[in-house]
N, C-alpha and C positions, 0 to 999 in steps of 0.2 A: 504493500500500500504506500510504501515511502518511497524510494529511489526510483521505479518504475512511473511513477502517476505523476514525480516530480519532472521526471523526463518528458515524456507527455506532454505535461503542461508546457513545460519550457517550448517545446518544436510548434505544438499552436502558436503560443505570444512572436515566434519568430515567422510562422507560416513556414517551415519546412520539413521534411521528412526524408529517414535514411531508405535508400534502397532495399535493405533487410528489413524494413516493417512492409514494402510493399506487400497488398493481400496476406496479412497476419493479423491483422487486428478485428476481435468482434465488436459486434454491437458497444458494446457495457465498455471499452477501453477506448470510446471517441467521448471528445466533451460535451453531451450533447445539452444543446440551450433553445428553449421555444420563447420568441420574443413577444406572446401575448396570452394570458394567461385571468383570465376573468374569475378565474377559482376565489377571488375576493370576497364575492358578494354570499358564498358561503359560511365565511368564515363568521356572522354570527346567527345562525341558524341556533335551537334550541336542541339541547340533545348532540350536539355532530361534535367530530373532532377532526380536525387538519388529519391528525396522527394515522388516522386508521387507515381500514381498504373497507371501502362502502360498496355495498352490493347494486349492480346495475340493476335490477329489478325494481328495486323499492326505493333506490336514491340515482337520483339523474347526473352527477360531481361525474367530470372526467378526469380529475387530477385530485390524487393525496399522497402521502408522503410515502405509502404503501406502497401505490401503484407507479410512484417515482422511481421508486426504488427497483419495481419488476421491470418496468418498460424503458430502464434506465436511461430515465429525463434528469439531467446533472441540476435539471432548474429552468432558469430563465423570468421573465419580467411579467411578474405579476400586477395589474392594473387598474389606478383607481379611474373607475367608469363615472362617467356623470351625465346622464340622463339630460338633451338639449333640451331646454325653457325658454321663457322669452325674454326679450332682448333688452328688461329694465334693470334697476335699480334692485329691486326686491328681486327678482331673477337670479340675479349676479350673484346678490348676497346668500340665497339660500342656496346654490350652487358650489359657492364657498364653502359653505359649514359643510354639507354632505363631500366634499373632497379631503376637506379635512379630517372628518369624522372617517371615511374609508382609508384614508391615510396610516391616522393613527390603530386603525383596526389590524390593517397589514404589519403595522409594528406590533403591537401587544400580542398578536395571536404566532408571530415568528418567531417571538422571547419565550413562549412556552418549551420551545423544543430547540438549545442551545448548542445542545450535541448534536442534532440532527442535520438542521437547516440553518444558515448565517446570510446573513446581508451582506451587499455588492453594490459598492459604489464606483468601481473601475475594472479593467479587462484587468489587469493584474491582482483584487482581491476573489474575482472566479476563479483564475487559475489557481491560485492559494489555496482558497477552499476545497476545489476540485481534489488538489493535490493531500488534502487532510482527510479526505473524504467523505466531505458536507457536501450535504444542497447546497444550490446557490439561488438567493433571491436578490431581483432588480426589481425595482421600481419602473411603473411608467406612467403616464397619464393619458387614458384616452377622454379624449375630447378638451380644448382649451379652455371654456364654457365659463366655469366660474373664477378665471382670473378676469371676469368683465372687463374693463376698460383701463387696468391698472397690472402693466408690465412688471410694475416691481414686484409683485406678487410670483412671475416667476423664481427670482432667488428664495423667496421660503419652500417652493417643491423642490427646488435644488439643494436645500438644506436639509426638506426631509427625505433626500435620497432619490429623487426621481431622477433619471439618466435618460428616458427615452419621451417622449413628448408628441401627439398632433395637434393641429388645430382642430378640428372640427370631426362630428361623428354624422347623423344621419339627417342633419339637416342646417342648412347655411347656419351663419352665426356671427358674432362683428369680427370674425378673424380669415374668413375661406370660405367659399360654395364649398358643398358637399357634394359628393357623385349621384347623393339622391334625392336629390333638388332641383327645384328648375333657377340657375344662374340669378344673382344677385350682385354679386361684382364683379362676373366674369372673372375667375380666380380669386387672389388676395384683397383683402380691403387694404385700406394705406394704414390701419393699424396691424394688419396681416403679414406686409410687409417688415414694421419693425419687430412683430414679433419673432419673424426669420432671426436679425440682427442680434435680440437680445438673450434666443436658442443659442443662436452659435457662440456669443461673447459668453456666455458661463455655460456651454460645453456641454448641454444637452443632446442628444441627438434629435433629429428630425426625423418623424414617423407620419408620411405620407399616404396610409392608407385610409380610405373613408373619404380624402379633399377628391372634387372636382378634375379634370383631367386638365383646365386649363391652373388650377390653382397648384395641381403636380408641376406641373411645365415651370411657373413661377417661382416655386422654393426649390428647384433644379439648377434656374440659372442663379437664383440667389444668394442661396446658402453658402457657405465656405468650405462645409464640412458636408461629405458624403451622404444622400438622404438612407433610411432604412425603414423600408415598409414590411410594417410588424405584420400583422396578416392580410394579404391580398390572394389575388386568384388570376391566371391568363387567360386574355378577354380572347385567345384562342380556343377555349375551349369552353368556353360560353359567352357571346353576346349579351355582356350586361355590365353599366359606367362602375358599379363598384372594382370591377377587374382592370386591368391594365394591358394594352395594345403591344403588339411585340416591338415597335417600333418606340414606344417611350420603355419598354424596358432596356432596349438598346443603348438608348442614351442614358439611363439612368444607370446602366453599368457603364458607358462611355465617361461618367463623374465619377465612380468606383462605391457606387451604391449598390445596394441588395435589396433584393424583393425576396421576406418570407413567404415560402408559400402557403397558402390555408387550403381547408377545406370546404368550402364555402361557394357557393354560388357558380357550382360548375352546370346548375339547371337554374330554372327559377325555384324560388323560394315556397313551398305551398302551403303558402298563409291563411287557411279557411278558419272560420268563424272560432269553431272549437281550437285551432290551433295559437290564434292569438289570445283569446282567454288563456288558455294555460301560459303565454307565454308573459301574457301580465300578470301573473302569479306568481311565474319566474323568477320576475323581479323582486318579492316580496315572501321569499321563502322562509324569511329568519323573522317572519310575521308569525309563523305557523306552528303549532305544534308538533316533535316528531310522526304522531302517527298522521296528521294533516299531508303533512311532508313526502309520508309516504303512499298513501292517497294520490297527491299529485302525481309523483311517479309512475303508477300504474296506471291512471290516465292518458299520459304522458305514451307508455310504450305503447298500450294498445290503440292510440290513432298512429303509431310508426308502421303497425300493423298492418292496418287502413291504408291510411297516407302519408308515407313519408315525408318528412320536412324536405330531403332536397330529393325527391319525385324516385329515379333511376338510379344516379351518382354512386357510386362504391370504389373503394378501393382501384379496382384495375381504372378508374376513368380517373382517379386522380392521380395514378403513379405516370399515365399517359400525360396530363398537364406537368406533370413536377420535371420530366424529362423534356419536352418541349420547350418549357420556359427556362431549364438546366442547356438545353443545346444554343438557346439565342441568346441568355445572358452569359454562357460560363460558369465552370465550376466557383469563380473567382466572386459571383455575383447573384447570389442563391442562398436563403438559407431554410427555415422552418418556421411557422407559426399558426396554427391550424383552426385558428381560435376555440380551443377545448371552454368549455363551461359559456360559451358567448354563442353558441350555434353552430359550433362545427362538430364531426365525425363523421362517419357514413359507414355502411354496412363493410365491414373485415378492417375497417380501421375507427371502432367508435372507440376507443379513449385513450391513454399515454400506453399502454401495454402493449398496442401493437407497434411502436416506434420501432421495433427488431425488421418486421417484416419491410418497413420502407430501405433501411438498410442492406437487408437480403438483394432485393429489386436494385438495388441501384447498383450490388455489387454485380450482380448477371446483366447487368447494361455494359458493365465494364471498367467504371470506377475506382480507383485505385484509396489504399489511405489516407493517401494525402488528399484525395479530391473529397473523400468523406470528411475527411477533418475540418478543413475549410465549411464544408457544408451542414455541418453539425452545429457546427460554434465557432471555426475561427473566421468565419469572414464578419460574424455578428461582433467579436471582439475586434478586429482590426476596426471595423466604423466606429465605437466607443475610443478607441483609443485617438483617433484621427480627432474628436471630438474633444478628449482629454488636453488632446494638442494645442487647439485653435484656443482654448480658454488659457492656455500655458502662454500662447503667444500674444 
């Protein structure tokens, strides 16, 4: 666990690998890191514990510390979600509280488990941990929502450890159009714009999934620093604005960005009546009683029954997009983020446990260690540290 994993680490932080690890390493000895991880709004459920392994039947959780451990996910960037509201005063501020409140929820319930799981404020305390072998947890924020109209606000989520950052989730906002909205400022607003400025002066990264396609084009030419789109999907393999055209994934590896890929929206979405109830419930599960809890659940599979959330989509139609979007950006420009507990999985890959088999796949594609490693975790640390940099400079 010591000399070896310290090795390891060391060859990711540097992105290289000896000819003698070529095709030797399994699953469980890459770093592997998922850069969006919704498993937050779990964490105060009544009854639950991070700790366990929750049964898919009766509990809907794609990720715990159990199942981290089987489907060996080294970690990755856990996210405070905030739900877009409108665009006042009272907006902003109750937006606020609940970022903070999930903030501090993500710390309290990580402190439980010391020996298990540690926090990561840089590509060099992942590898550390990695190397001890702990979890690793990032911070991120999705949606910029309740820093309203006051930038400085950014430095306190930098203070509580946030590293990865968007603007905007599923609908315009004063910072970015969103991909599912009808255009508002045509990309960034001009506080949109500084908020590019005031991401990259304290070393955030920039996580472009959810903005608009011209608001992507905008924090592309903007930014200083490398964008990394935490979970996205290739609009090659479905026709729809939350995905990404192969043609700006180009460029956004032509700036030496990453597009995680998700699972997500490789069909349409099928949101019928029954399916958005449960899914406003969703939201509100640490409302519920455990056996509520798991009530929902069982609702929950038997319309998967019925009708599946993403219609067809399985496993082989996503490993089909992941290689796709692996052949136009490069191994150099690729990494994971599926959106587990936010709507992602699909039948033979519904939760962290099957992460072995993507590995499998990609090694009968042809794939070497080293492209695994990159793809795993190092090219999501190389943009952290690129970001590390720009706040250095």
């Amino acid at each position: 666990m010591t000399k070896r994993l310290t090795f390891l680490a060391a060859l990711l932080l540097c992105g290289c690998a000896t000819t003698a690890q070529q095709g030797t390493r399994s699953h469980a000895d890459f770093l592997v890191l998922d850069t969006h991880l919704d498993t937050p709004l779990h964490f105060a459920r009544p009854g639950w514990s991070f700790a366990g392994h929750h049964d898919p039947a009766t509990d809907l959780v794609q990720v715990d510390m159990k199942r981290m451990e089987a489907g060996a996910l080294d970690g990755g960037f856990f996210a405070i979600y905030t739900e877009q509201g409108p665009l006042t005063a009272k907006g902003y501020a109750d937006a606020l509280a609940f970022a903070r409140g999930r903030s501090d929820l993500i710390d309290t319930t990580l402190a439980q488990f010391p020996a298990r799981i540690g926090r990561a404020l840089t590509a060099q305390d992942a590898a550390r941990l990695n190397a001890a072998g702990t979890l690793i947890a990032f911070k991120s924020m999705e949606n910029s929502y309740p820093l309203g109209e006051d930038l400085s606000l950014l430095r306190e989520f930098y203070d509580r450890g946030v590293r990865l950052a968007g603007p905007v989730h599923g609908a315009n906002n004063q910072f970015a159009d969103s991909s599912s909205d009808k255009p508002k400022w045509n990309g960034l607003s001009p506080l949109g714009r500084a908020w590019v400025r005031e991401m990259n002066r304290l070393g955030i990264a920039i996580d472009a999934s959810h903005a608009s396609d011209a608001a992507f084009d905008e924090m592309l030419e903007l930014s200083t620093t490398p964008l990394l789109l935490s979970h996205s999907s290739g609009r090659w393999a479905h026709d729809h604005p939350r995905n990404l055209d192969d043609d700006r994934i180009r460029k956004l590896a032509a700036k030496d960005g990453a597009m995680c890929v998700s699972t997500i929206f490789l069909t349409d979405m099928k949101m019928g009546p029954e399916r958005e109830t449960l899914f406003t419930r969703y939201e509100h599960l640490d409302t519920m009683t455990p056996a509520q809890q798991a009530d929902h659940a069982r609702k929950w599979r038997a319309l998967d029954a019925t009708e599946p959330l993403w219609g067809d989509a399985d496993f082989e139609r996503y490993m089909a997009m992941v290689l796709h979007v692996i052949e136009v950006a490069s191994v150099d420009h690729v990494c994971f983020g599926a959106d587990w507990d936010g709507g992602g999985g699909l039948p033979g890959i519904e939760d962290i446990s099957a992460l072995p088999k993507v590995t499998e796949r990609l090694r009968q594609a042809g794939y070497s260690d080293a492209d695994l490693a990159k793809l795993w975790g190092g090219n999501i640390l190389r943009i952290l540290r690129e970001a590390e940099r720009a706040k250095a400079r």
